[in-house]
N, C-alpha and C positions, 0 to 999 in steps of 0.2 A: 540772769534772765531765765524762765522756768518755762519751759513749750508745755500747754496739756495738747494729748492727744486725742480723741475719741475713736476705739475700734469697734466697728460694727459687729455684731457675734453671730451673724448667717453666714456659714462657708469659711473657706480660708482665707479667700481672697484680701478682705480688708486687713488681716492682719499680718498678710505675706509683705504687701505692701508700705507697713510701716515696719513691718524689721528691713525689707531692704533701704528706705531713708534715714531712720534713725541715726545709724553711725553715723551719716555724715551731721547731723548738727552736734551744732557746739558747747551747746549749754546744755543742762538737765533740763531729763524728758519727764513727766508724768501722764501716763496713759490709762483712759478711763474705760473697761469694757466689763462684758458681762460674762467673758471669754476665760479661763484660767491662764496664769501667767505661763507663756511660753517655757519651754525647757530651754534653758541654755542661754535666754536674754540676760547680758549683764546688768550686776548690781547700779549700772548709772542711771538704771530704768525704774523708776516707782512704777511699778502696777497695783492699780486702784479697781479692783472687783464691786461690782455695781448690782446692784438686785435684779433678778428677771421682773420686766413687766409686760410678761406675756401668757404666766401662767395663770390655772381658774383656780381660785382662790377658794376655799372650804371655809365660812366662815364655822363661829360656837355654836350660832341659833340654829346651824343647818340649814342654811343658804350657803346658794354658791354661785361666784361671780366668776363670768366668762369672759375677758373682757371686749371679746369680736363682739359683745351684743353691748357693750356700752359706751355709745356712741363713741367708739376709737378716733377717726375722722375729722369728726364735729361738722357733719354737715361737708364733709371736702373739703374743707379747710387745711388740717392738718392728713398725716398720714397715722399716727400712732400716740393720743392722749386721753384712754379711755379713763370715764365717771370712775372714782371711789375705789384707783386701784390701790394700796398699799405698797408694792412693789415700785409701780409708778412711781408714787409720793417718793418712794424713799430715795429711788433712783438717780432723782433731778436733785434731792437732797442733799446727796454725797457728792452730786457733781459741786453742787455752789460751794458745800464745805471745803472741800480738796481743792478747788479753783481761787483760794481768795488771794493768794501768792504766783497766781500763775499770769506771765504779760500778753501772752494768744493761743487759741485754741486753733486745733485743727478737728476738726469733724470728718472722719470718715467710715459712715456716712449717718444723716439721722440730720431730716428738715428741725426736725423739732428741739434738737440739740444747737445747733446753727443757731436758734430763734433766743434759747435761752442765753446759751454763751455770749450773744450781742446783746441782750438784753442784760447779762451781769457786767456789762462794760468792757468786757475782754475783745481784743484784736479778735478776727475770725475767721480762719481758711477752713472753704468749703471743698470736698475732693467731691468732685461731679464725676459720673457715668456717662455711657453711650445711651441712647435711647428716647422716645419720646417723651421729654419730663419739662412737658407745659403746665402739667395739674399746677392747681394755688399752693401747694405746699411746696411744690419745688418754686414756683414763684415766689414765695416768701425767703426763700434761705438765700436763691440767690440776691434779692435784691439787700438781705441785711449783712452778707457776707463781706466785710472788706477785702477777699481776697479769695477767687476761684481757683481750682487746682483741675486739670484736666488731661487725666493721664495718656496722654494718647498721638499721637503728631499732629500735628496742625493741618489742617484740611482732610483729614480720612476718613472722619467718621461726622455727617454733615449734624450739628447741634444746635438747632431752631431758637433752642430755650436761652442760650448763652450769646444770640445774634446783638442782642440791645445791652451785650454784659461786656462786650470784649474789652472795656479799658479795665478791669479788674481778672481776667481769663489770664492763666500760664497754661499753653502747653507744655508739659514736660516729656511729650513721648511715653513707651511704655514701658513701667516701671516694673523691674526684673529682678529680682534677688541674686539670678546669677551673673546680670550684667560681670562682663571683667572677667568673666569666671573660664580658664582654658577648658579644651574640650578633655575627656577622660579617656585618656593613651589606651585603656586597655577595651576590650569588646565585652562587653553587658554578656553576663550568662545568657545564654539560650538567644544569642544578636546573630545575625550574620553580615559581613560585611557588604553583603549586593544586594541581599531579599528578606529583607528582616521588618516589622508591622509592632511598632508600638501602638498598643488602645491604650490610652490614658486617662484614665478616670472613668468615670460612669456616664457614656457618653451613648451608647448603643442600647435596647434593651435585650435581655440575659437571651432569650431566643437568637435576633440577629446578632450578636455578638458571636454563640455560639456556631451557628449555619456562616459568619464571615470570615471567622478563622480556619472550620474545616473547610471553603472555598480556596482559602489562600494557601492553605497548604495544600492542598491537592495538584496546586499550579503551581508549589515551589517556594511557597513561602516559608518562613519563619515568624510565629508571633507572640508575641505577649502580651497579657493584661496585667496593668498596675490600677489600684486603685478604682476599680471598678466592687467592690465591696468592702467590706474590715480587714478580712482575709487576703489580700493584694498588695492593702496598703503599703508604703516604701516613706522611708522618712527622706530620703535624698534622691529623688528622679534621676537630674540631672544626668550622670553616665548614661541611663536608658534613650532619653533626651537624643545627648548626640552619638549614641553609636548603632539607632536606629536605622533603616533605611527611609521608612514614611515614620509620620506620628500621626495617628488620628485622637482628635481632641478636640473638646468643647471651646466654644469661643466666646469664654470670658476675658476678663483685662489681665488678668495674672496669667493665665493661660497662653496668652498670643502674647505676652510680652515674651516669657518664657520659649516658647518657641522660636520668636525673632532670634535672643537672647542666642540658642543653640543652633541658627539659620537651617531650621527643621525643614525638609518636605513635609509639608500636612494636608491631611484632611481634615475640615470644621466639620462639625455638628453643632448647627447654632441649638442651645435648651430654650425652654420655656421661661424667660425670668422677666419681672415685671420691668416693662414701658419696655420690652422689646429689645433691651439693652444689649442678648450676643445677636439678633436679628441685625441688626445696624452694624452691629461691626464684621459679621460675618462677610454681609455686603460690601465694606469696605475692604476687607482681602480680596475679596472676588474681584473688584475694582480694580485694584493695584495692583491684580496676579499675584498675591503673595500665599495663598491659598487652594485647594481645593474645596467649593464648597457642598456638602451634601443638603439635597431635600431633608427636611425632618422626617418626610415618611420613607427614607432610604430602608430598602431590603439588603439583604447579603450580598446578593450580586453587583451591586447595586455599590457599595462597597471596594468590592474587589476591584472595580473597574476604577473609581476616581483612585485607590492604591496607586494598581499600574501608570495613570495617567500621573500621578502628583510626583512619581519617582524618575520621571524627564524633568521637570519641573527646574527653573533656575532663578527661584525669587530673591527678588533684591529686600532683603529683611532690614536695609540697613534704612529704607523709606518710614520703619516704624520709630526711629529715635530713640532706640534703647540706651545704646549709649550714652552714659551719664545722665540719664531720667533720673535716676534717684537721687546726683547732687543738685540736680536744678532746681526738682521740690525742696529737698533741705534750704538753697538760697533763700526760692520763693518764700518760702515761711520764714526766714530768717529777717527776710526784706521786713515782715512785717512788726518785727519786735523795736520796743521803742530807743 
C-alpha cells in the first residue's frame, strides 16, 4: 500500500510535520511538494518535486502572466487555480501521474489538492489548522475529505468549521519532531542555567528585538537569537529548546508543539498568518496557562516583563498531547487505507 503525501512549501512547518509522522507508517511514502527534498530523509521516501504555480510567467510574445490577477480564487471559491498557468497545469499533472498507484493521500495543506485527490478516487486525509477557515474552499476540502487530521488536543483551540465534521475529525495533539526526545545534558553555549532568554525565530522586529535583549541583560539576563535571519539559522534548536530559561516564540502548530515537547517557559508572539491561525491558538495557551501571551504591538519592555513573569510559570504542557501525536496520525492515515 502506497501513502502520497502533500507538503505544503510556505515555511517549515508542513514539512516538520511529516518527517516527524512518516517513520511511524508502515508502507512506502510518496511525498508531493514544491519544496526540495529534505537532507537526510530516507531512501523509503520518494519525493516528487512539483512545479511552482505561483510564479509570473514571461511568455515569447512578451506578455507576462501574474497569476494574483488571474482570477486565482474563482470568484472565492477556491483559494489557488489561476487562468492559463503552465506551472499550474503542470502541477496537478504530476500529481495524477505519480498518484495512479497510490491507496490515500494526505494533504497538508492545499483545498484544492483535497478537491483533486478525491476527485482522482484516492482515500483523503485533510491536515486542518487553527483558525477561522469557514471560506468555501475550506468548505469544500472538508466536506470531500474522507478523513480530517487536526493537529492539536481536543478542545484548545475552538474550530467552527470542523463542528458539523466531527465524525471524520482526529485529534492528534501536537505533532513534535522531538516528541521522545530527552532533554540535552549539556548547557547551550552562551545558556545560563537561572536567567537565560531564547528568541526563536523571527518573532520580534530587528529594533525591539534589539532594545529587548539590551533590556534583559542589563537586569541579568542572558540571551540568544536563533533563526531570526540566515545568519542565526541552527539546523537542530532542540538543546537551545531545553536548556533555556524562557523561549520567546511564534505560535505556530510546530512551534508550540515543540515547545510542549521541551515543557518550555514561553512567551507567544502570535504573527500575522491567514484566517488568524496563531491568533487562535495563542489564545488557547493563554486559556490553558500554558503560555505567556504578548500583544502584537509589544515594545521591549514590554518584553522583559512577560520574560520575568513566564520564568514562575508552571505549565502543564502535557494538556497539549504531544505525546505520541505523531503515531496517532500515522494510525489515522493508516486507518484509511483499504
Amino acid at each position: 500500500m502506497v501513502i502520497g503525501w502533500y507538503v505544503h512549501h510556505h515555511g517549515f512547518g508542513h514539512v516538520a510535520r511529516f518527517l516527524a509522522v512518516h517513520p511511524h507508517l508502515r508502507g512506502p511514502v510518496r511525498a508531493f511538494s514544491s519544496l526540495p527534498r529534505p537532507a537526510g530523509l530516507g531512501d523509503e521516501v520518494e519525493w516528487v518535486v512539483l512545479p511552482d504555480d505561483a510564479d509570473i510567467v514571461d511568455h515569447e510574445d512578451g506578455t507576462r502572466l501574474d497569476p494574483r490577477t488571474a482570477d486565482p480564487t474563482v470568484r472565492g471559491a477556491l483559494h489557488w487555480a489561476p487562468h492559463d498557468h503552465p506551472g499550474h497545469r503542470a502541477r496537478l499533472t504530476r500529481i495524477a501521474e505519480r498518484a495512479a498507484d497510490v491507496d490515500a493521500m494526505v494533504v497538508d495543506v492545499s483545498a484544492e489538492v483535497v478537491a483533486f485527490a478525491r476527485l482522482l478516487g484516492l482515500r483523503t486525509v485533510a491536515v486542518t489548522q487553527p483558525g477561522e477557515r469557514t471560506d468555501a474552499a475550506h468548505a469544500l476540502a472538508y466536506d470531500l475529505a474522507d478523513r480530517i487530521l487536526a493537529p492539536w488536543a481536543h478542545g484548545a483551540v475552538p474550530a467552527g468549521a470542523l463542528s458539523s465534521r466531527t465524525d471524520r475529525v482526529v485529534w492528534t495533539g501536537g505533532i513534535s519532531r522531538y516528541d521522545g526526545r530527552p532533554a540535552d545534558d549539556r548547557t547551550a553555549e552562551g545558556a545560563d542555567a537561572e536567567r537565560s532568554v531564547l528568541f526563536l525565530g523571527r518573532v520580534l522586529d530587528d529594533d525591539v528585538l534589539r532594545e529587548a535583549e539590551e533590556l534583559l541583560t542589563a537586569v541579568g539576563w542572558r540571551t540568544r537569537a536563533v533563526g531570526h535571519d540566515s545568519g542565526s539559522r541552527v539546523d537542530d534548536p532542540w538543546p537551545l529548546l531545553t536548556s533555556h530559561t524562557v523561549v520567546v516564540s511564534a505560535a505556530g502548530q510546530n512551534s508550540v508543539a515543540d515547545l510542549a515537547a521541551a515543557g518550555a517557559h514561553a512567551v507567544v508572539v502570535a504573527q500575522d498568518r491567514p484566517f488568524d491561525e496563531q491568533r487562535h491558538t495563542a489564545c488557547a495557551l493563554h486559556r490553558w496557562g500554558l503560555a505567556r501571551v504578548a500583544p502584537e504591538d509589544v515594545d521591549a519592555a514590554g518584553i522583559v516583563a512577560l520574560v520575568e513573569d513566564a520564568a514562575t510559570d508552571h505549565p502543564d504542557w502535557s494538556r497539549w498531547q504531544v505525546a505520541g501525536a505523531a503515531e496517532r496520525a500515522a494510525e489515522a492515515v493508516e486507518a484509511m487505507l483499504p
